[in-house]
MDTraj code that builds the backbone (N, CA, C; nanometers):
import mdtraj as md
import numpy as np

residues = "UNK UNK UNK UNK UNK UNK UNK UNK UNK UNK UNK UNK UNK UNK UNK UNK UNK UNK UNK UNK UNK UNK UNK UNK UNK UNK UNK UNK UNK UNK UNK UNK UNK UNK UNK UNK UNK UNK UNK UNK UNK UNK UNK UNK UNK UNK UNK UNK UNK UNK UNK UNK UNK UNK UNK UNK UNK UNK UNK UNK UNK UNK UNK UNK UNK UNK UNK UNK UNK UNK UNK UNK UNK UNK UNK UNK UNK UNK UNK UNK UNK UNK UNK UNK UNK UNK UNK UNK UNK UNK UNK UNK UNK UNK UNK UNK UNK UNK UNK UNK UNK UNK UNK UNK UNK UNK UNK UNK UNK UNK UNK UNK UNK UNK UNK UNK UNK UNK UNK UNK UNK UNK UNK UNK UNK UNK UNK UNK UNK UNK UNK UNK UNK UNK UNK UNK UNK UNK UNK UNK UNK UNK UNK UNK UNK UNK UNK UNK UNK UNK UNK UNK UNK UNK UNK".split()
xyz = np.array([
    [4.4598, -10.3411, 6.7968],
    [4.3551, -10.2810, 6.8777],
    [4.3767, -10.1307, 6.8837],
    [4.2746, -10.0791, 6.8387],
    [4.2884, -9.9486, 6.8636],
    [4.2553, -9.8689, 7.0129],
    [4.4091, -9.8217, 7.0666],
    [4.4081, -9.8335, 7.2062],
    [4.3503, -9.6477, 7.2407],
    [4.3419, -9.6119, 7.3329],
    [4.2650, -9.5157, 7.3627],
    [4.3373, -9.4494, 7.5388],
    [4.3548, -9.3277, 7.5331],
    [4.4003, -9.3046, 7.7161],
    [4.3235, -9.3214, 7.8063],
    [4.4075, -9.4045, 7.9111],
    [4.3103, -9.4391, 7.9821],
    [4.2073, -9.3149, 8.0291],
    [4.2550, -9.2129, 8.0635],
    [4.2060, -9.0620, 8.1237],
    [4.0430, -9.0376, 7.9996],
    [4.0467, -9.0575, 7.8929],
    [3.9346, -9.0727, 7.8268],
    [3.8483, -9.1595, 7.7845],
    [3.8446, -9.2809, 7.8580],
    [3.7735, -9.3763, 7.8515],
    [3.6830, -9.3591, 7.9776],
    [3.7787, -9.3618, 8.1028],
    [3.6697, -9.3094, 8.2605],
    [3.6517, -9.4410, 8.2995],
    [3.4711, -9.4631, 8.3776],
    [3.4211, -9.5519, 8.3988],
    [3.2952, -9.5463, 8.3310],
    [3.2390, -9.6492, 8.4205],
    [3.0837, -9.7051, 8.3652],
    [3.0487, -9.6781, 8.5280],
    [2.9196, -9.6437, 8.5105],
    [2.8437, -9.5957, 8.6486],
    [2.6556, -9.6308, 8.6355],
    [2.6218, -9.7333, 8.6712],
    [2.4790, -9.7521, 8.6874],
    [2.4071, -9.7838, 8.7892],
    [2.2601, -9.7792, 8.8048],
    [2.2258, -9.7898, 8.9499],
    [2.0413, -9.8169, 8.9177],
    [2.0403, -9.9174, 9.0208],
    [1.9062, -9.9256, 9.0244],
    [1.8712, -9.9385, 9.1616],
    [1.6864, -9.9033, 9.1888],
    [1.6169, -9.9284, 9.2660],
    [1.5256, -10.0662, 9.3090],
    [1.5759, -10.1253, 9.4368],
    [1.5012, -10.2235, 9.4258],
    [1.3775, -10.1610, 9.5783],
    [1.2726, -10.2769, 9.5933],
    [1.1630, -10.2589, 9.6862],
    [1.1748, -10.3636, 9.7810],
    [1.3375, -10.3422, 9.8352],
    [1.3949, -10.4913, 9.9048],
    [1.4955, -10.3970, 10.0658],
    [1.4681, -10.4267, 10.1278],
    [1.5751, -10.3761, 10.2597],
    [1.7026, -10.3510, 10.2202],
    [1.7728, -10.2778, 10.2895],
    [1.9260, -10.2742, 10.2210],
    [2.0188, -10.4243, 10.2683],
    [1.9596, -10.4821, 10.3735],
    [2.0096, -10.5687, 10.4209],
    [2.0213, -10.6456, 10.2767],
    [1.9050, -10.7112, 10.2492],
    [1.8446, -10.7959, 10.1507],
    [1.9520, -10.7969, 10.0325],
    [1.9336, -10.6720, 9.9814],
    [2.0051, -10.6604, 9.8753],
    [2.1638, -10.6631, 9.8687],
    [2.2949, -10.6298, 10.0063],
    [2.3766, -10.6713, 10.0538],
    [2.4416, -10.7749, 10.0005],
    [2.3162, -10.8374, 10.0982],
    [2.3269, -11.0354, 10.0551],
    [2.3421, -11.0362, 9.9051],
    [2.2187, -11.0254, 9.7916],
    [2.2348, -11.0591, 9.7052],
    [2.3781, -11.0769, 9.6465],
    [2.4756, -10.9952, 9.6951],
    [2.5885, -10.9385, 9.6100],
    [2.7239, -11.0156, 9.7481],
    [2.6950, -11.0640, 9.8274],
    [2.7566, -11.1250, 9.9144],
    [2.7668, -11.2928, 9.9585],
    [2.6493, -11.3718, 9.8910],
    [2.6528, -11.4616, 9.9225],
    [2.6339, -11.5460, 9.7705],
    [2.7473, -11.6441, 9.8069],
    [2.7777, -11.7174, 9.6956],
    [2.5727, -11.7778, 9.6039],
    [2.5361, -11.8401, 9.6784],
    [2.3828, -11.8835, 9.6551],
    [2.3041, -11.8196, 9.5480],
    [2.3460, -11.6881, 9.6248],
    [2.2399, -11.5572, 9.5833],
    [2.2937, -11.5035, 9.4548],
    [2.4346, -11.4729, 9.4403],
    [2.4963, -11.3919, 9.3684],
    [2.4624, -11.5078, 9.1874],
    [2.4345, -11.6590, 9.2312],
    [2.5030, -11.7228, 9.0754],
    [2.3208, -11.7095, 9.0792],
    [2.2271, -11.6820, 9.1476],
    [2.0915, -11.6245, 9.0526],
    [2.0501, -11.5525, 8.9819],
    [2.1638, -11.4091, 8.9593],
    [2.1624, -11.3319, 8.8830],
    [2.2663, -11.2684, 8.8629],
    [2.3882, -11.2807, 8.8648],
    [2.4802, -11.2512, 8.8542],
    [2.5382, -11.2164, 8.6918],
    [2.5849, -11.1242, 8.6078],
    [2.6258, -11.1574, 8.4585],
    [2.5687, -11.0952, 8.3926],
    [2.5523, -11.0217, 8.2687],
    [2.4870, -11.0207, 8.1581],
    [2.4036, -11.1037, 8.0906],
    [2.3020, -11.0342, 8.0510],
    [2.1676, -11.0893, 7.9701],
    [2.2413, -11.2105, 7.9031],
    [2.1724, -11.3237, 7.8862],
    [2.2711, -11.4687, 7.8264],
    [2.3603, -11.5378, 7.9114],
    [2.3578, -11.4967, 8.0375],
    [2.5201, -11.5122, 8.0843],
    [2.4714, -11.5802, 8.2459],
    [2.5524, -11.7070, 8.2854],
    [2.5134, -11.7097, 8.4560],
    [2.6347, -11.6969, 8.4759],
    [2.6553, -11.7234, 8.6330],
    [2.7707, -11.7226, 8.6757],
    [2.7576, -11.8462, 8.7734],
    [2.9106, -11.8848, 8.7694],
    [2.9429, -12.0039, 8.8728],
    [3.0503, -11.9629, 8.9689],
    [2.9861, -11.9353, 9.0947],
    [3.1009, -11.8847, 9.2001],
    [3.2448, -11.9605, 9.2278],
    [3.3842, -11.9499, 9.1853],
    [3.4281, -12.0553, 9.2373],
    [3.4925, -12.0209, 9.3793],
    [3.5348, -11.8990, 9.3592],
    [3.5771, -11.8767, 9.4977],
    [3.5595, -11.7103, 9.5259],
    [3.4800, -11.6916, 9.7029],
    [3.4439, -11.5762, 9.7311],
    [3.4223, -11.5686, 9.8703],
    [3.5173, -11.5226, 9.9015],
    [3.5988, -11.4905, 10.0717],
    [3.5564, -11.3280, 10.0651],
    [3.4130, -11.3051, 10.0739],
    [3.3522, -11.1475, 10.0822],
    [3.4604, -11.0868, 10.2424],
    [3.5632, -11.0797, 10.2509],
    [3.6184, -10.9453, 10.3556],
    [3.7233, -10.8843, 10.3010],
    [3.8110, -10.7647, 10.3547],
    [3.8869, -10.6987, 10.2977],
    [4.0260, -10.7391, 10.3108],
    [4.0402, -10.8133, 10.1490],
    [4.1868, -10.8488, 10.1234],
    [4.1222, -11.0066, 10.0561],
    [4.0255, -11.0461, 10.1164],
    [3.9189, -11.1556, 10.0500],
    [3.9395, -11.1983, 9.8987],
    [3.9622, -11.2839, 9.8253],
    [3.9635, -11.3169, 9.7122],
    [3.8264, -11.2958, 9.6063],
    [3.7740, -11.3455, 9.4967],
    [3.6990, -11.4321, 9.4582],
    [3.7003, -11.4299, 9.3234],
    [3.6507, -11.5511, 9.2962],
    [3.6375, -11.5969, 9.0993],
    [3.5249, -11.6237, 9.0833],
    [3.4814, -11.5748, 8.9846],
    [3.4016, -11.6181, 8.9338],
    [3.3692, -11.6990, 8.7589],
    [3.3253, -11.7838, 8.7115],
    [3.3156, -11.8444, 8.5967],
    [3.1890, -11.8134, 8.4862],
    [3.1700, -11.7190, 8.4230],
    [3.0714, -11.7056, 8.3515],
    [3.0612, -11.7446, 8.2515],
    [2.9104, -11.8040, 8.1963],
    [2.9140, -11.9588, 8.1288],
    [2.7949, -11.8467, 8.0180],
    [2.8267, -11.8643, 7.8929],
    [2.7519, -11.8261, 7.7806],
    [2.5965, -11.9078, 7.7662],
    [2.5454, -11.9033, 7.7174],
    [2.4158, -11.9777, 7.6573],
    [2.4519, -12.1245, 7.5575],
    [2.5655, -12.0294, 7.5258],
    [2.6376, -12.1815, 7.4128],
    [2.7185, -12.2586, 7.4750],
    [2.7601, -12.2016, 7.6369],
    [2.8549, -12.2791, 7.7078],
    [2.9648, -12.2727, 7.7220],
    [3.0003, -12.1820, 7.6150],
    [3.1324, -12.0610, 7.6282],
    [3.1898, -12.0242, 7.7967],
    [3.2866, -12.0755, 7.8372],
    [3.3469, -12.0144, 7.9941],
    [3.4221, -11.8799, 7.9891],
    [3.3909, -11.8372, 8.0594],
    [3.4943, -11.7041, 8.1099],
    [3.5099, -11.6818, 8.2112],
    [3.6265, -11.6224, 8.2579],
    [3.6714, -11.6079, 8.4140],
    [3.7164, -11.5121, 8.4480],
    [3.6575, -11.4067, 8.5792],
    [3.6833, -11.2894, 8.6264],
    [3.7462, -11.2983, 8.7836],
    [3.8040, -11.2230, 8.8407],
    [3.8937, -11.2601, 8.9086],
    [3.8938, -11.1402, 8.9691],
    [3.9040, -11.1450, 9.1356],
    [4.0075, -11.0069, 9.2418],
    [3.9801, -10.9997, 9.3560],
    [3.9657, -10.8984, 9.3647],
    [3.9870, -10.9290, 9.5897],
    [3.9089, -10.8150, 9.6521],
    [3.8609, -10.8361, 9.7502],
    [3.7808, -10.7155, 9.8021],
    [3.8686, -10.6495, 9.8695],
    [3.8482, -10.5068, 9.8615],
    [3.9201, -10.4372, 9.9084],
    [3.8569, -10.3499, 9.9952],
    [3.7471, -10.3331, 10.0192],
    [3.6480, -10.2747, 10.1100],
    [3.4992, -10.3496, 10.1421],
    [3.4978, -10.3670, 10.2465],
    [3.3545, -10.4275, 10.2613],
    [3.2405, -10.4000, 10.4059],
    [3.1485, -10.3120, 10.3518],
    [3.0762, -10.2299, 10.4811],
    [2.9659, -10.3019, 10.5266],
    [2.9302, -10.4051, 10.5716],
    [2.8003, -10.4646, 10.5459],
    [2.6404, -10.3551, 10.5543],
    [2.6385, -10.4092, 10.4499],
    [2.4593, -10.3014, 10.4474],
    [2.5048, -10.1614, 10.3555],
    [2.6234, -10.1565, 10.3252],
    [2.6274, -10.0295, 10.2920],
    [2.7234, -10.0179, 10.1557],
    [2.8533, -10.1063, 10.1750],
    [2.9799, -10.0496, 10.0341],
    [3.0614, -10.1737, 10.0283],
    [3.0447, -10.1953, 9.9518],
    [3.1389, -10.3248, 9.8510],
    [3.2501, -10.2140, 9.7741],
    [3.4126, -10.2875, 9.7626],
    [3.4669, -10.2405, 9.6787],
    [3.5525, -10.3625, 9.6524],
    [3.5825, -10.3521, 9.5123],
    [3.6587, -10.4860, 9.4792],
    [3.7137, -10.4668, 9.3836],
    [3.8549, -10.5565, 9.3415],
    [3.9117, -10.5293, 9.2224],
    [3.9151, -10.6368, 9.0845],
    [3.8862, -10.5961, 8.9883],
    [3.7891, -10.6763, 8.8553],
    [3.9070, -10.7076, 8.7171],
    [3.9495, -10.8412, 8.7437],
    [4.0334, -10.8682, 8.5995],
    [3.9228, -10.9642, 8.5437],
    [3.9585, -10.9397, 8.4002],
    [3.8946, -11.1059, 8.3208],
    [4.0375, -11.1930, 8.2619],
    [3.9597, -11.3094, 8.3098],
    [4.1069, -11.3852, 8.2552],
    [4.1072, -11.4009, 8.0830],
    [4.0172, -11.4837, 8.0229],
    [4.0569, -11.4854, 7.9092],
    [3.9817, -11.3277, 7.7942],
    [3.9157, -11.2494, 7.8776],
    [3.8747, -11.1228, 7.7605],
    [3.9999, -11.0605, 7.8115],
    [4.1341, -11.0621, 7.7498],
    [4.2181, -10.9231, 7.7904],
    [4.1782, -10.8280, 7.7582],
    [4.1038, -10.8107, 7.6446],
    [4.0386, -10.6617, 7.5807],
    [3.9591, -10.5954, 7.7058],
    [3.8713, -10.6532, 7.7703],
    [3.8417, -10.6085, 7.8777],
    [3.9427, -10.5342, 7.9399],
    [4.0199, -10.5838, 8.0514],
    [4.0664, -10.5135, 8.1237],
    [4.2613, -10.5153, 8.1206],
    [4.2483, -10.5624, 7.9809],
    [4.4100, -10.5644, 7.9317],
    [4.5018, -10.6063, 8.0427],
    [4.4965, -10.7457, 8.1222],
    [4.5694, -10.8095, 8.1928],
    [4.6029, -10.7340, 8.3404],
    [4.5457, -10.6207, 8.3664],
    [4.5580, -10.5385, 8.5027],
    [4.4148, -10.5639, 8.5514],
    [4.4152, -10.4839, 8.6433],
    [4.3135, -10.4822, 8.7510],
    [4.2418, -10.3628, 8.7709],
    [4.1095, -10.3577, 8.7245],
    [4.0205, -10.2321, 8.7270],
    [3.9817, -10.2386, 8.8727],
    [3.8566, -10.1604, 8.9165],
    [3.8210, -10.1348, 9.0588],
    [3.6793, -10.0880, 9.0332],
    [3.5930, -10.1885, 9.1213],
    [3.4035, -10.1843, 9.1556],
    [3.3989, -10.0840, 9.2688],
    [3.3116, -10.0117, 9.2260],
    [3.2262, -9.9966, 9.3514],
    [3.0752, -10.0385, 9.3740],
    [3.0259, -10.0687, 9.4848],
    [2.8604, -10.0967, 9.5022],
    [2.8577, -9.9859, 9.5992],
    [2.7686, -9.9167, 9.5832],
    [2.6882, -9.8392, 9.7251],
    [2.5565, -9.8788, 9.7317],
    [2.4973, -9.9246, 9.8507],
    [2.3953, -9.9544, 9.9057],
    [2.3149, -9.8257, 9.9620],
    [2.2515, -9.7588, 9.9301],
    [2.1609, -9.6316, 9.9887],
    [2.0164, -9.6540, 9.9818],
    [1.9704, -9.6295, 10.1476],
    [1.8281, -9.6593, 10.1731],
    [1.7500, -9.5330, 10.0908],
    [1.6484, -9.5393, 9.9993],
    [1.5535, -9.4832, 9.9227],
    [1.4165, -9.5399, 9.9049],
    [1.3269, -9.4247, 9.9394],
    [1.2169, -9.4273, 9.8957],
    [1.1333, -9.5891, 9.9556],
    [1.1947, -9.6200, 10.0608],
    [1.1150, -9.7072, 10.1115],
    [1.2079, -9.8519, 10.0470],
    [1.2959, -9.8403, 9.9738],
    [1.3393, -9.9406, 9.9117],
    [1.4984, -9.9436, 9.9204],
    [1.5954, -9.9746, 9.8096],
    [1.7225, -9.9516, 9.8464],
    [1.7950, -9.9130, 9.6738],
    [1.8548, -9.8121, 9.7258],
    [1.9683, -9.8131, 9.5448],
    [2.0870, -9.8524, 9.5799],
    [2.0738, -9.9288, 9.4309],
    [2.2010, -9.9891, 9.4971],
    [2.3128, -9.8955, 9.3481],
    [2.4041, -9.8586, 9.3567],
    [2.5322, -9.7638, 9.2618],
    [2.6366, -9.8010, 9.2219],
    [2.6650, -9.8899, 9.1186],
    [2.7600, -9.9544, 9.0840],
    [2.8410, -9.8399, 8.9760],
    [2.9934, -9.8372, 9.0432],
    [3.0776, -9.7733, 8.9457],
    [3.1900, -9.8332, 8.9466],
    [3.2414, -9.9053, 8.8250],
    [3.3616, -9.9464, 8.7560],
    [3.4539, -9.8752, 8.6897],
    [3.5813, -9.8651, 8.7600],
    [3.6354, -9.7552, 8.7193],
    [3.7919, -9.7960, 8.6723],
    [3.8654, -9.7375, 8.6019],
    [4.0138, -9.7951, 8.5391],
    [3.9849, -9.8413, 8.3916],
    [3.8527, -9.8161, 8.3204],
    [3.8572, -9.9046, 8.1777],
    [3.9827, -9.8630, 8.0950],
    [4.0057, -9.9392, 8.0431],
    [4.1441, -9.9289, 7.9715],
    [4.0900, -9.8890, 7.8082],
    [3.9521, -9.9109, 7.7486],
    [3.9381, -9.8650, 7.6299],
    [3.7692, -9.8221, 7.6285],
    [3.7520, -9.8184, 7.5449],
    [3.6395, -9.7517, 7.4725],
    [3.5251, -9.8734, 7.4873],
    [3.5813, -10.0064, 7.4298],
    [3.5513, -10.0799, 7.4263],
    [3.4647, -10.1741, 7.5105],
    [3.5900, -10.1769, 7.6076],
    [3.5822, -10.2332, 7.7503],
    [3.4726, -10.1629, 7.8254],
    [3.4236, -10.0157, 7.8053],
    [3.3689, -9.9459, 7.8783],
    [3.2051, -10.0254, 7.8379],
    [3.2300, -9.9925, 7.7047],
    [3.0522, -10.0526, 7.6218],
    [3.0552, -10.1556, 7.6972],
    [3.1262, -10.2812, 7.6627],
    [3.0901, -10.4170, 7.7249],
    [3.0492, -10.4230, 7.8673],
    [3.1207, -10.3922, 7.9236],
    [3.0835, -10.3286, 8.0737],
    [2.9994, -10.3028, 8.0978],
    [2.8906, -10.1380, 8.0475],
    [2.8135, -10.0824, 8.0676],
    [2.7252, -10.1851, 8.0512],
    [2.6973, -10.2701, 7.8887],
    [2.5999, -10.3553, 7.9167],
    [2.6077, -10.4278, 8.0189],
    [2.7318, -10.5027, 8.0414],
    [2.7042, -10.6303, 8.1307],
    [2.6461, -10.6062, 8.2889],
    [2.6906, -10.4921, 8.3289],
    [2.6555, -10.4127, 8.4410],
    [2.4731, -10.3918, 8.4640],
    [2.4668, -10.2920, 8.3155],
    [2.2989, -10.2673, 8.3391],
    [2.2286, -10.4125, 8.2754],
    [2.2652, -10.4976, 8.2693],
    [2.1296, -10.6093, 8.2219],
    [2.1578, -10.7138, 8.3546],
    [2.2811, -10.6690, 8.4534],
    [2.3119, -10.7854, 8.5441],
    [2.2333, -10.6970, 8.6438],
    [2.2286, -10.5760, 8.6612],
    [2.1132, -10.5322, 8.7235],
    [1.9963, -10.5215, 8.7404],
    [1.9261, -10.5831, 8.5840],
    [1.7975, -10.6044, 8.5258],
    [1.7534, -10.7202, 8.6275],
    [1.8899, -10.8445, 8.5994],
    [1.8539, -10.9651, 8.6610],
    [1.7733, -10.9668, 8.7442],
    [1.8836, -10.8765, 8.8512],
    [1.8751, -10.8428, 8.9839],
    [1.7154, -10.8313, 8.9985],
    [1.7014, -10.7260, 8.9364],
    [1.5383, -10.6508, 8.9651],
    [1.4378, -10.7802, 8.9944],
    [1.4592, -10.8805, 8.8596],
    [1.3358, -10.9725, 8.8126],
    [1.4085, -11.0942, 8.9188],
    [1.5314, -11.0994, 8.9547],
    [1.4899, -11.2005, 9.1282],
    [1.4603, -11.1435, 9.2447],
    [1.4053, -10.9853, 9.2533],
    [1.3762, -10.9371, 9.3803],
    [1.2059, -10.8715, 9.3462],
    [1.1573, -10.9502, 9.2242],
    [1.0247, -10.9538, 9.2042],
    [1.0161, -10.8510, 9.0724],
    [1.0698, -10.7882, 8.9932],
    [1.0269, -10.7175, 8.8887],
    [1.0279, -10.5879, 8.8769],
    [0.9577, -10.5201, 9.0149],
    [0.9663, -10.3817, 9.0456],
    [1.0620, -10.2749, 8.9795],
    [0.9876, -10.1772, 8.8961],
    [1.0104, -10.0673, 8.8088],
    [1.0844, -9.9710, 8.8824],
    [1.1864, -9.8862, 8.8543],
    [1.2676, -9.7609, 8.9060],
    [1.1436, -9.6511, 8.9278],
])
top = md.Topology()
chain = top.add_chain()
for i, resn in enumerate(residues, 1):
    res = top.add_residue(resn, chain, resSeq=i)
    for name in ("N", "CA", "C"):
        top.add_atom(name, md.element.get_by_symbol(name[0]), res)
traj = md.Trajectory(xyz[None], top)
């Protein structure tokens, strides 16, 4: 693998607008129910297995391919504001390329806009180049989801 410093890889940082309360959207990202409706990359659901949303809180999650392929992501919240900031820490179990057997770090910010809410996801610690791409997609099309279960609504 062609490895890369961490200091030049960075993060991945994306963000969308939904036409949903900040409360609303919170939830989406807090409650087991809500989260396996859109949760994942384009192709991809998720199966909550475990998610104790407070600070020091666990959770796993199982993301299941189209072909049925499993994968498993894993960590613990480490900040949690209701209505406002999620922070949590992000291993994958079987992609080590992802996050090379350590523990990266989410952020969500929740900010009331324009009548609606943005929500600011930044993943930060990528360990390669690689990890960052995969990421970035899985991030912006799991945000797409998002959009088309809170009705469709354009940025």
């Amino acid at each position: 693998m062609n490895r890369e410093a961490v200091s030049d890889v960075n993060e991945v940082s994306v963000s969308a607008w939904y036409a949903v309360d900040v409360h609303q959207a919170f939830c989406a990202w807090t409650e087991p129910s809500k989260i396996e409706q859109w949760f994942g990359p384009k192709g991809f659901r998720a199966e909550v297995l475990e998610m104790d949303v407070r600070a020091g809180g666990n959770w796993r999650f199982k993301m299941i391919s189209q072909s049925g392929e499993a994968s498993h992501h894993r960590g613990h919240y480490r900040s949690v504001e209701p209505d406002k900031f999620l922070s949590f820490t992000w291993e994958s179990e079987e992609e080590k390329d992802l996050t090379e057997g350590r523990e990266t770090l989410v952020s969500v910010q929740f900010t009331p806009e324009h009548g609606g809410v943005r929500v600011t996801l930044v993943h930060r610690k990528l360990p390669t180049r690689q990890a960052k791409q995969a990421l970035e997609f899985g991030w912006s099309s799991g945000l797409e989801k998002l959009k088309r279960q809170f009705g469709g609504q354009d940025d």
